[in-house]
Steps between C-alpha positions, in 0.01 A plus 500: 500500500279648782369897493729714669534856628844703498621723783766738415679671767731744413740578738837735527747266380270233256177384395339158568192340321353265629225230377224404740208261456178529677611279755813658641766303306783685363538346130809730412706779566714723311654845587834713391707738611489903435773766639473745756686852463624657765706815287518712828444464877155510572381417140332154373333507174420246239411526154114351422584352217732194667175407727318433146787324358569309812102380495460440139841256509353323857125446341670395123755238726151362655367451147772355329711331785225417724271391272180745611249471260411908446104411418539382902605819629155634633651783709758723585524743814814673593704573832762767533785701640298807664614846476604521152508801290383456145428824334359450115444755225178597282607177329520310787899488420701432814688886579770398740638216715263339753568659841447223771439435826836496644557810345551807755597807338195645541572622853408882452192441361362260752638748746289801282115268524568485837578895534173580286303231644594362836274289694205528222703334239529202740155530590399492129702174375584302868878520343795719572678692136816269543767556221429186341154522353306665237430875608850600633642350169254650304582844615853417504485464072225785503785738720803324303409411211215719395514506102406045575223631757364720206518204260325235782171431384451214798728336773445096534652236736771232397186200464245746337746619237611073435118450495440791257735334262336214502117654449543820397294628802610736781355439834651545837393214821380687814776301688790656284331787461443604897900478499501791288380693803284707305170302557251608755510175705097565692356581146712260289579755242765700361545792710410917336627593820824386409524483197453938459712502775812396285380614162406116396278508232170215586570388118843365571339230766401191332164324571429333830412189462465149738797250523284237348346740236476357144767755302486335162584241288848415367568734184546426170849632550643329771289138390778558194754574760447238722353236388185574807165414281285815427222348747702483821337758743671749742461616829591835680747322756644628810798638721751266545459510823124504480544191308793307739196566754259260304761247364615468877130479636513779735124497532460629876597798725724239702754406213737672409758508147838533548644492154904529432502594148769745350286738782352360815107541599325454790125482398157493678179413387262818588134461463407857541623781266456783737807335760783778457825448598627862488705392203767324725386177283362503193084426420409396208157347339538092466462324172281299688153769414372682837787410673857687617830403631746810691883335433846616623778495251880425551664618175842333494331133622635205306725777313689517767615115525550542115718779480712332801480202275626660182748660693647220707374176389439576147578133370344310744141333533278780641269204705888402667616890549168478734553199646779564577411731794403212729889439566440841681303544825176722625567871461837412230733548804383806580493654138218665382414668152292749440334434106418852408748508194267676289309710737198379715131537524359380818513560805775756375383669164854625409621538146903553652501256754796222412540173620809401730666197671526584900736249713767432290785353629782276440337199586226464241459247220297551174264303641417741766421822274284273252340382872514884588277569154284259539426616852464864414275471204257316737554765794423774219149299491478473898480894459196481330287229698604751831286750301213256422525381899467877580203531365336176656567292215633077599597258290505094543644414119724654277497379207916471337501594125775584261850473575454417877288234448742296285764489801400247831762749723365802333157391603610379867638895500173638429313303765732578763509846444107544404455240809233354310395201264672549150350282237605454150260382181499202341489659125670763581492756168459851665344798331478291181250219699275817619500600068434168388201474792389860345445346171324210631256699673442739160445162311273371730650198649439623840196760646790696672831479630378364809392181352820515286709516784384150621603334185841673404684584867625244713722466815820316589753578706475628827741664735452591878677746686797359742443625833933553592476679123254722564673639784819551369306681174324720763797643661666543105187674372523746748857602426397489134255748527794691610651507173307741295493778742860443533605527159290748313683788504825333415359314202293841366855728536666160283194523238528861470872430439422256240295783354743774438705181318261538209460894496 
C-alpha cells in the first residue's frame, strides 16, 4: 500500500473521503449520508454532530473495507459547505443547530448592516450582507436568541468545527472565513470596523489561518475513534467552492466553474484582491495563497431537479429522469422554469422570491418540465456570466462539474446557452479533489498547487455550442429574464401568506 492523502468535503446533504496518492490516483472512496431540516420556511439547519459521525463512519469504512493502511495516511485537508453557523460555548460545546447557507431568515438583519453601513460595508469586505451567511445570522441569534449569544464564546464554520474534532484546534481558512463578510478584504483581516458596529466581540473570531496551513495532528481522541494513526497531519482546507476551483483546474482568468451541486456557482479565477463587484457577486480570498475568485450563486441549483425528482419520479433512476429530457425539444416547448424555490442570490439577492413553471399548457409531457429544469437552472447561470461580460470579462472554457457534468444533454445545454466550449474532467471528484490536492501540497508532494494541478486534473469531454441552438436559447433567455421581475410581488404577498400560517 502506497502513501495517501484524504480530502474530506463536507457538503449539505453528505460527506465524502476520499484517498489520493501522490500521483493523482483515486485509491478509494467512501462517504454517507446526513439530514437536512427544514422545520419552517426559510429555515435550514443541521446539527454538527452528524458531520462528525458521518466522517468518522466514511474514514473507519476506508480502514476496514478498503483496506487503507492508517500508518499511510500522511494528510488530511478539508472542503466544505460555506456559510454555516456553528456557535460553541466556553467548552467548546456546540449551543444550537448549525444555521447554513441556504438558510434565509435573516432578512432584517441583512437589511439593518446595510441601514448602518451602506456602501462602506461593501467597500470593507467586496461582499453584499445576504441572509445566508455569517453576520446576518449571527445577529439574528444575538436579536432572537440572546441568552445563546451571551453563552457563545466563538462562532466556527461546518469544516472547521469537523476539523476541530478531529485535532482539537480551532482555526478558521481565509477562504471560508471572507464569506463571513466580516473580514477586511484590502488588509486581509478581521474587520474592528465591523465588528463594533454590531456589538461582535474580536474574541469570538477564530484564528486566520492559510488553506494549506498545518492545524495539527490527529488527536489522541479521535485516533481511538477512528482508527486515523496519531501521526497523520492536517491542513486548514478551503471553501467548497474554493476547493471545486482547484479540483476542476480553473487556473486562469479565462475559465470559468459552473458547478450544479444542491446550489449552482458560477466561479472566476481573480488575481487581484482589490476587483469589487459592488456585492452583486460574491469575492472571496482563494485557497490557492495570493490569489481570489468573485462567484455568483444560484441557491436552488441541482435542488431543484431533486425536489422535482422526489416529487414526480421518486422511484426512478435519477441519470434516466435526466435523460429523459432529450425526448423533448430546445426551449421544452415553450416551457420555462424559473429555479428560485428557496430564494435566490445573484443577479437577484431575494430571500422571498419563489420559483414557478411559466407556459403550461395541455400539451406538455414530463419530459418537457424535467427539459424546462434543466434549461432554467442553466439560464439562472447565464445571469451571472451577463454580469462578468459587463464588466469586460470573456470566457473560451467552462469547465462542467457536479451534477451537470455527469449528463451529455445537460452539458450540450450549458454550451448552447453559455455559447462557449464546456469541458468536463477526467477524475472528476469536485470540492473533495481540491481537499485532497490541499493536503498534498501541506505534505510536500508538490511546491504548490500549481504544480499539483498538472498531476491530479485532467480533461475529457468536450462540448461545442450548436449554432441553430444558440439562437433559439437567445430569444428564450431574453423572455426568461422576464420572469423575476414578473413574479416578485406575487410570490412575496404568497410568502407573507405562508407566514401568518405559523403565527
Amino acid at each position: 500500500m502506497t502513501d495517501c492523502v484524504l480530502g474530506i468535503d463536507l457538503g449539505t446533504s453528505a460527506v465524502k473521503v476520499t484517498a489520493v496518492t501522490a500521483k493523482g490516483e483515486i485509491l478509494a472512496q467512501e462517504g454517507m449520508d446526513f439530514p437536512l431540516s427544514h422545520p419552517r420556511p426559510g429555515y435550514a439547519g443541521q446539527d454538527p454532530e452528524d458531520w462528525v459521525s458521518a466522517t468518522t463512519i466514511s474514514i473507519v469504512r476506508l480502514i476496514l473495507k478498503d483496506k487503507l493502511v492508517p500508518d499511510q495516511i500522511i494528510g488530511v485537508s478539508y472542503s466544505g459547505q460555506m456559510h454555516g453557523l456553528v456557535l460553541l460555548d466556553s467548552n467548546n460545546q456546540v449551543l444550537r443547530p448549525a444555521m447554513l447557507w441556504n438558510d434565509t431568515r435573516a432578512t432584517q438583519q441583512r437589511d439593518e448592516i446595510m441601514a448602518a453601513m451602506g456602501n462602506r460595508f461593501i467597500e470593507i469586505t467586496h461582499n453584499a450582507p445576504l441572509e445566508g451567511v455569517v453576520l446576518p445570522k449571527l445577529l439574528w441569534v444575538k436579536e432572537n436568541q440572546p441568552e445563546i449569544f451571551r453563552q457563545a464564546k466563538t462562532f466556527i464554520l461546518p469544516k472547521d468545527y469537523l476539523r476541530f474534532k478531529m485535532t482539537g484546534r480551532l482555526a478558521l481558512d481565509y477562504s471560508d472565513a471572507t464569506g463571513t463578510v466580516m473580514v477586511d478584504m484590502d488588509h486581509q483581516e478581521w474587520s474592528n470596523e465591523i465588528l463594533n458596529a454590531f456589538g461582535i466581540p474580536e474574541e469570538m473570531c477564530p484564528q486566520l489561518v492559510h488553506s494549506t496551513s498545518e492545524t495539527g495532528n490527529i488527536s489522541a481522541w479521535y485516533s481511538e475513534y477512528s482508527g486515523l494513526s496519531t501521526a497523520t497531519r492536517t491542513f486548514a482546507g478551503g471553501a467548497d467552492n474554493a476547493c471545486g476551483a482547484i479540483g476542476a483546474g480553473i487556473d486562469r482568468a479565462t475559465k470559468v466553474l459552473s458547478s450544479i451541486g444542491t446550489s449552482g456557482v458560477v466561479l472566476k479565477y481573480e488575481p487581484n484582491r482589490h476587483t469589487n463587484y459592488d456585492g452583486v457577486l460574491q469575492f472571496e480570498d482563494h485557497a490557492v495563497s495570493d490569489a481570489y475568485y468573485s462567484m455568483g450563486v444560484t441557491l436552488a441549483a441541482g435542488y431543484s431537479l431533486s425536489r422535482f425528482k422526489k416529487i414526480f419520479a421518486d422511484k426512478e433512476d435519477f441519470a434516466e429522469v435526466v435523460k429523459s429530457a432529450g425526448k423533448s425539444a430546445v426551449g421544452a416547448n415553450g416551457l420555462l422554469f424559473a429555479p428560485y424555490i428557496v430564494g435566490e442570490r445573484a443577479p437577484y439577492p431575494d430571500a422571498d422570491i419563489r420559483g414557478s413553471f411559466i407556459g403550461i399548457d395541455g400539451s406538455h409531457q414530463r419530459a418537457d418540465f424535467v427539459r424546462a429544469v434543466l434549461e432554467g437552472i442553466v439560464f439562472s447561470f447565464r445571469d451571472i456570466f451577463d454580469i462578468y461580460e459587463r464588466h469586460g470579462n470573456r470566457f473560451d472554457t467552462v469547465v462542467s462539474i457536479g451534477g451537470g457534468a455527469k449528463s451529455p444533454l445537460w452539458q450540450q445545454i450549458q454550451a448552447d446557452i453559455f455559447n462557449v466550449k464546456v469541458v468536463s474532467l477526467t477524475n472528476e471528484q469536485g470540492p473533495g479533489l481540491g481537499a485532497a490536492m490541499l493536503a498534498a501540497v501541506g505534505v510536500g508532494w508538490f511546491k504548490d498547487i500549481q504544480e499539483c494541478t498538472k498531476q491530479f486534473v485532467r480533461f475529457r469531454d468536450v462540448y461545442l455550442p450548436q449554432p441553430q441552438n444558440v439562437k433559439k436559447y437567445q430569444q428564450l433567455y431574453h423572455i426568461y429574464r422576464k420572469i423575476y421581475p414578473s413574479t416578485k410581488e406575487i410570490t412575496h404577498e404568497l410568502m407573507d401568506y405562508r407566514r401568518m400560517q405559523y403565527q
